[in-house]
C-alpha positions as CSV (number, residue, x, y, z in Angstrom):
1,X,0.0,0.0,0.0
2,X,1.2,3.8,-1.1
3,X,-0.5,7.0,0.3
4,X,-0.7,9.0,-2.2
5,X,-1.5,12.9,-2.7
6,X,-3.5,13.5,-5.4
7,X,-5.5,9.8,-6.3
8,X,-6.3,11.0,-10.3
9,X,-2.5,11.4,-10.4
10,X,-1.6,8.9,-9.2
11,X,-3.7,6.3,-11.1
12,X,-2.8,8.1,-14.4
13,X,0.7,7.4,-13.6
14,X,0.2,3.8,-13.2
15,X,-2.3,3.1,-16.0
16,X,-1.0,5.6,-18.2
17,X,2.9,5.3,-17.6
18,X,3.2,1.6,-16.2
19,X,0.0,-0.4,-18.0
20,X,-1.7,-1.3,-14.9
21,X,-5.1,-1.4,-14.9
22,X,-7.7,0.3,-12.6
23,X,-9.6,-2.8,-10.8
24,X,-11.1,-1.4,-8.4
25,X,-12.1,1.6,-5.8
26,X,-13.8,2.1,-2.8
27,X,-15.0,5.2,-1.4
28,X,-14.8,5.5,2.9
29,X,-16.8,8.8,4.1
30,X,-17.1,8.1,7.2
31,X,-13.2,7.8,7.6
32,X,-12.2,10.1,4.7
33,X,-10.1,7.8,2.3
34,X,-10.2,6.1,-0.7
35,X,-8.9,3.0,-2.3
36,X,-7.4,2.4,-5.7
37,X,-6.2,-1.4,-6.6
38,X,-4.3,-1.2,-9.6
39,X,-2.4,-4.1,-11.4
40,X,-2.0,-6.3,-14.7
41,X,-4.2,-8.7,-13.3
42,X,-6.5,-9.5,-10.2
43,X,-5.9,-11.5,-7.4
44,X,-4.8,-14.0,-6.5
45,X,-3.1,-14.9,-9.9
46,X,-1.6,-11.6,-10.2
47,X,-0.1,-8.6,-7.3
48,X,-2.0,-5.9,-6.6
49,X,-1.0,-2.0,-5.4
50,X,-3.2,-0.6,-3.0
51,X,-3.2,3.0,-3.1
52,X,-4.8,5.2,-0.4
53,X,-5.7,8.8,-0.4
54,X,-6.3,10.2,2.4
55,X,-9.2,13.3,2.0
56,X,-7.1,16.5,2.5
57,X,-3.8,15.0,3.1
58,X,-1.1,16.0,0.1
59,X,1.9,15.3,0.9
60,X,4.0,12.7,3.1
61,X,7.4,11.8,4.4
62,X,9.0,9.3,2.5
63,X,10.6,8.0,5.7
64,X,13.6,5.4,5.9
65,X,11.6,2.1,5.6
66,X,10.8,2.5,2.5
67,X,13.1,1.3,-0.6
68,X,11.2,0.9,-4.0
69,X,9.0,-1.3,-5.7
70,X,10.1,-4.0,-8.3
71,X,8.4,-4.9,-11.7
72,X,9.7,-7.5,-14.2
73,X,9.7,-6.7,-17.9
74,X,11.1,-7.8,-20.8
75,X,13.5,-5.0,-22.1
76,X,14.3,-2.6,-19.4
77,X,15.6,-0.3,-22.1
78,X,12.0,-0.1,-24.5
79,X,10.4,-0.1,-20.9
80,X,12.1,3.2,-20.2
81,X,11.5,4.7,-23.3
82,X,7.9,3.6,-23.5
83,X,7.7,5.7,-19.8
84,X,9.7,8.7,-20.9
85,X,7.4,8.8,-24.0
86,X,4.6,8.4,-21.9
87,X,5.5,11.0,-19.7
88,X,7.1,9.4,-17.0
89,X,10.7,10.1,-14.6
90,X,13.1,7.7,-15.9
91,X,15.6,7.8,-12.6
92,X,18.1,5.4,-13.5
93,X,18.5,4.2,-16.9
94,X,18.6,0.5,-17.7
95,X,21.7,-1.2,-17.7
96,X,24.0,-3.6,-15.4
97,X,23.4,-3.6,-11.9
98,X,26.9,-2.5,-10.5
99,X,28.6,-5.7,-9.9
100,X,26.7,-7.9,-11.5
101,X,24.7,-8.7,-15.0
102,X,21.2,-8.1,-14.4
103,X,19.6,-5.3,-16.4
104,X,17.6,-2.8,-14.1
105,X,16.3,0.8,-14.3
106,X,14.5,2.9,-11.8
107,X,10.8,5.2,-12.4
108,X,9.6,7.7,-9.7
109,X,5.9,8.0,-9.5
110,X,4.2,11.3,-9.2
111,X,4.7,11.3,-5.0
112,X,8.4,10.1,-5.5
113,X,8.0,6.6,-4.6
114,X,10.6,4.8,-6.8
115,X,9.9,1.4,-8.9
116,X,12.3,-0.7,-10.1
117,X,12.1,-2.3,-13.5
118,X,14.3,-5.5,-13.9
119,X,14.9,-8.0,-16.9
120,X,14.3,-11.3,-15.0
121,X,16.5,-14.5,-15.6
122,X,14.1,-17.2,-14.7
123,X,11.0,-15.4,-14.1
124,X,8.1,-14.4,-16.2
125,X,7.8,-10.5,-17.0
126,X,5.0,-7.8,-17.8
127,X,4.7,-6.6,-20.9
């Protein structure tokens, strides 16, 4: 689960930028906050990200917990172009990870949570 700032933003970013898809969202009046559940598929065959916006709140401390997200694709290097043509931050271009072969690359969403993009060995990857 992110909090997030702005919710529209933030679901633009990864449907728009990333290719999730929107698969649900609840609405919490009582409590004001709202869900997003965004993914490439639904569970429990597929991950889901939560997002939660919390009515009023825009901003919030990254704090030291927190390292990054991780998505598998194919080609980090179209991945990063498809984003920067798509409007996203690419932070770290693909290539090498330092001391090793795998190919990574780093994205910061709109609230400057980073994701990680990495070209798995044995895995299956997004699209």
């Amino acid at each position: 689960m992110l909090r997030v700032g702005n919710l529209e933003r933030s679901i633009e970013f990864y449907t728009q930028v990333l290719g999730m898809k929107l698969l649900r969202r609840t609405e919490n009046p009582a409590y004001k906050y709202t869900l997003a559940f965004l993914g490439y598929g639904s569970n429990p065959d597929h991950a889901e990200l939560e997002l939660t916006y919390n009515w009023g709140v825009e901003t919030y401390e990254m704090g030291t917990a927190y390292g990054h997200l991780a998505l598998s694709v194919h080609d980090a290097y179209a991945a990063c172009e498809k984003i920067k043509r798509a409007g996203g931050t690419v932070t770290r271009e693909a290539g090498p990870v330092k001391g090793g072969t795998t190919v990574i690359a780093f994205v910061t969403d709109p609230d400057g949570y980073r994701v990680e993009l990495i070209e798995p060995k044995d895995r299956p990857a997004i699209t």
